[in-house]
C-alpha positions in Angstrom: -1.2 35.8 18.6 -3.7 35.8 15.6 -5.0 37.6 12.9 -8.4 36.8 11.2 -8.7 33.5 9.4 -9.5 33.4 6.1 -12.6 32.2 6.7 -13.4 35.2 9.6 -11.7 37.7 7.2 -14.6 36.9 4.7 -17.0 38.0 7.5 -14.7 40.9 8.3 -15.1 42.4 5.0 -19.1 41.3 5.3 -19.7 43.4 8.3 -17.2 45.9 6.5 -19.7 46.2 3.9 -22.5 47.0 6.1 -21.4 50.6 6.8 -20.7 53.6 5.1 -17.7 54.8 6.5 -15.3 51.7 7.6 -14.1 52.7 11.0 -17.6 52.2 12.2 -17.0 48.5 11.9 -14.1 48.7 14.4 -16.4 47.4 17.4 -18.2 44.7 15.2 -14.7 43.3 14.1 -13.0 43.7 17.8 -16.3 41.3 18.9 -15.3 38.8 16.0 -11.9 38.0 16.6 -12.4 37.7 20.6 -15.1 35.2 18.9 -12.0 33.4 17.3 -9.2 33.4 19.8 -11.5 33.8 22.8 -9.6 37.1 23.7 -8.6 40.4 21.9 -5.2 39.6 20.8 -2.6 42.5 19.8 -2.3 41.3 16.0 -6.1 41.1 16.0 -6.6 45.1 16.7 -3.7 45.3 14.1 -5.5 43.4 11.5 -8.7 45.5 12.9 -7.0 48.6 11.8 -5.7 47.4 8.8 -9.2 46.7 7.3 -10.8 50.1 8.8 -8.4 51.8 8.0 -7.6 53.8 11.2 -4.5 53.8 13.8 -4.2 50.2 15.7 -3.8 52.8 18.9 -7.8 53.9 18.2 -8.5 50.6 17.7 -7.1 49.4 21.4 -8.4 52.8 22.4 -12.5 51.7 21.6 -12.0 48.0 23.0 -10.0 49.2 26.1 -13.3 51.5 27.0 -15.4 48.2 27.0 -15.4 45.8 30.2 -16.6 42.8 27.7 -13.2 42.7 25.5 -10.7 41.4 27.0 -7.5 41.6 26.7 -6.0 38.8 28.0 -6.8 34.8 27.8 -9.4 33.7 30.0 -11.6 30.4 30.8 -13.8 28.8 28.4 -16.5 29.9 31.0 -15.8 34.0 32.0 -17.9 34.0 35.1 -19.3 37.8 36.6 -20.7 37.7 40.0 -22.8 40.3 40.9 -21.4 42.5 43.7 -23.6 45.9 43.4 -26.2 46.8 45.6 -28.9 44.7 45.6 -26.8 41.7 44.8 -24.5 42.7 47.9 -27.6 42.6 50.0 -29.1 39.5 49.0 -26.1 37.4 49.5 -23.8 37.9 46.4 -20.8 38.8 47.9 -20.7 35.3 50.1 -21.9 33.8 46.4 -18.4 35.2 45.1 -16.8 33.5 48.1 -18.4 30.7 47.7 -17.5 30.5 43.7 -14.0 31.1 44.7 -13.9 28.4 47.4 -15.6 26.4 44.8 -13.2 26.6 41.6 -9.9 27.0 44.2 -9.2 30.2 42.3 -9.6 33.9 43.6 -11.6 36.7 41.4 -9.3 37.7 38.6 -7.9 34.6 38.3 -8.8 31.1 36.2 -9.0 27.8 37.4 -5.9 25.4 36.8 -7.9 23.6 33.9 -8.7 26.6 32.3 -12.2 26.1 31.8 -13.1 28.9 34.3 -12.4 32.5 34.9 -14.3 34.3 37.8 -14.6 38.0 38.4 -16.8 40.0 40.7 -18.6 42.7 38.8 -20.6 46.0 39.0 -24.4 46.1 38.2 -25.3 43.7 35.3 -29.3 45.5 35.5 -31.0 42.5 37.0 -31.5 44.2 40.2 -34.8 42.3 40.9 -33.4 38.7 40.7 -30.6 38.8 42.8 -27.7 37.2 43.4 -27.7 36.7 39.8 -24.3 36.0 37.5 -23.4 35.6 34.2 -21.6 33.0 32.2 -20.1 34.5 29.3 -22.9 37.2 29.4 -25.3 34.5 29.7 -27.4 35.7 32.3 -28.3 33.1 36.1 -30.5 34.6 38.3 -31.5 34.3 41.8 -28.6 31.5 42.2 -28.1 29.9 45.6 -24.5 28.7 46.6 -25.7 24.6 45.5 -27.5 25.9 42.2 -24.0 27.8 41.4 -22.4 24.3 42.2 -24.6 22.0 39.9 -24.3 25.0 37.3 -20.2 24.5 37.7 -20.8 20.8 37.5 -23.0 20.8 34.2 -20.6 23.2 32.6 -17.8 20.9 33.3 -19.1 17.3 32.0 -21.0 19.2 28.7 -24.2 18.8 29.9 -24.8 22.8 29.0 -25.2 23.6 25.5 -26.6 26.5 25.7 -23.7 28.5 26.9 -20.9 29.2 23.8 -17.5 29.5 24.4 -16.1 32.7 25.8 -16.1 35.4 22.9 -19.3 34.0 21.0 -22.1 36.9 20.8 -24.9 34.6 19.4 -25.3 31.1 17.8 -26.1 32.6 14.2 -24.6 35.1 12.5 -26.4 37.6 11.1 -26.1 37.4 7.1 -27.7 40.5 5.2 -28.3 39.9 1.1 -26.2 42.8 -0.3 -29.5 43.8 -2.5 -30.8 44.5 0.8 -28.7 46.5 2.6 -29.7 50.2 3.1 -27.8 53.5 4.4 -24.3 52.4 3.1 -23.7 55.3 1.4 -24.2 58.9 2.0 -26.6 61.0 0.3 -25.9 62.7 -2.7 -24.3 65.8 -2.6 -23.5 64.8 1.2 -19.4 65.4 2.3 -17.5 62.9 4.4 -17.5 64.4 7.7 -14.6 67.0 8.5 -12.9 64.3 10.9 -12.5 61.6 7.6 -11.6 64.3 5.2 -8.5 65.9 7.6 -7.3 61.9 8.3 -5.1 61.4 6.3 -5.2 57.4 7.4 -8.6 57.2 6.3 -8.4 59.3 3.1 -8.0 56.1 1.4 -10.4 53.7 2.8 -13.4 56.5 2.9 -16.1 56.1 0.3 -16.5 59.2 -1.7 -18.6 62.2 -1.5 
């Protein structure tokens, strides 16, 4: 299990940098090291702590709220079928069967490879192009049974680049010029809110008042 590289520990104390009070960075720096170990492993949210300076149980109490960190190793490819509504009426629970029959793996699970994990999911708001999935929150919409096979296919050989491995939120990260960075610090004359000030695991890493 892994903590931040050096190099992603750099960024960590970037994104850090971003906010006035450091515990606001706890989602930011949960989505970073899923980027690097492709889940959110235990030492991670430890490290996580460490640098906001809160308890590693708040930590694993934010990411467990959120259905996109996971917890567990998955696929290269994290695949969410559509199973709500208008995706069940248009065909997307037979898609799920289908993707299952497809990758020999039932939902939960991930393909003997590893390159896939499949999951039937809730709503993902694309109501008006069902069946529709995603691929590691990429979204694929109105997908018929052979479209999800050549999808599968491309996936497999590398002829999809557009599609980052499980855990990457976007192709470039966003740099910001410290010179320009605004609201970073609170206004003069302004207290730290009453739940930083009676902390005492935050007392430390707070900016001052």
């Amino acid at each position: 299990m892994a903590r931040f590289t050096d190099a992603n520990l750099a960024v960590a104390r970037d994104i850090i940098g971003r906010y006035p009070v450091p515990k606001s960075a706890v989602i930011p720096l949960c989505h970073l090291a899923q980027e690097q170990d492709g889940y959110l492993t235990d030492d991670a949210m430890e490290h996580v702590a460490e640098l906001t300076g809160v308890l590693a149980a708040e930590v694993l109490g934010t990411a467990s709220f959120y259905e996109m960190f996971k917890r567990h190793e998955t696929g290269r490819y994290l695949i969410n079928v559509c199973t709500s509504i208008s995706c069940f009426l248009n065909g997307g629970d037979e898609l799920l069967e289908h993707a299952e029959e497809h990758l020999a793996t039932k939902a939960g699970g991930t393909t003997d490879d590893e390159l896939f994990t499949i999951e039937g999911y809730e709503c993902i708001a694309a109501c008006t192009e069902a069946p529709c999935l995603q691929v590691n929150y990429r979204y694929f919409l109105k997908i018929s049974n052979d479209e999800f096979d050549r999808l599968i296919d491309d996936l497999r050989t590398g002829r999809r680049t557009d599609v980052p491995p499980h855990g990457t939120l976007a192709s470039t990260r966003q740099r910001i010029d410290p010179q320009r960075l605004a609201g970073v610090s609170l206004p003069d004359g302004a207290e730290q809110p009453v739940w930083i000030r009676d902390t005492p695991a935050l007392q430390d890493s707070a900016p001052s008042s």
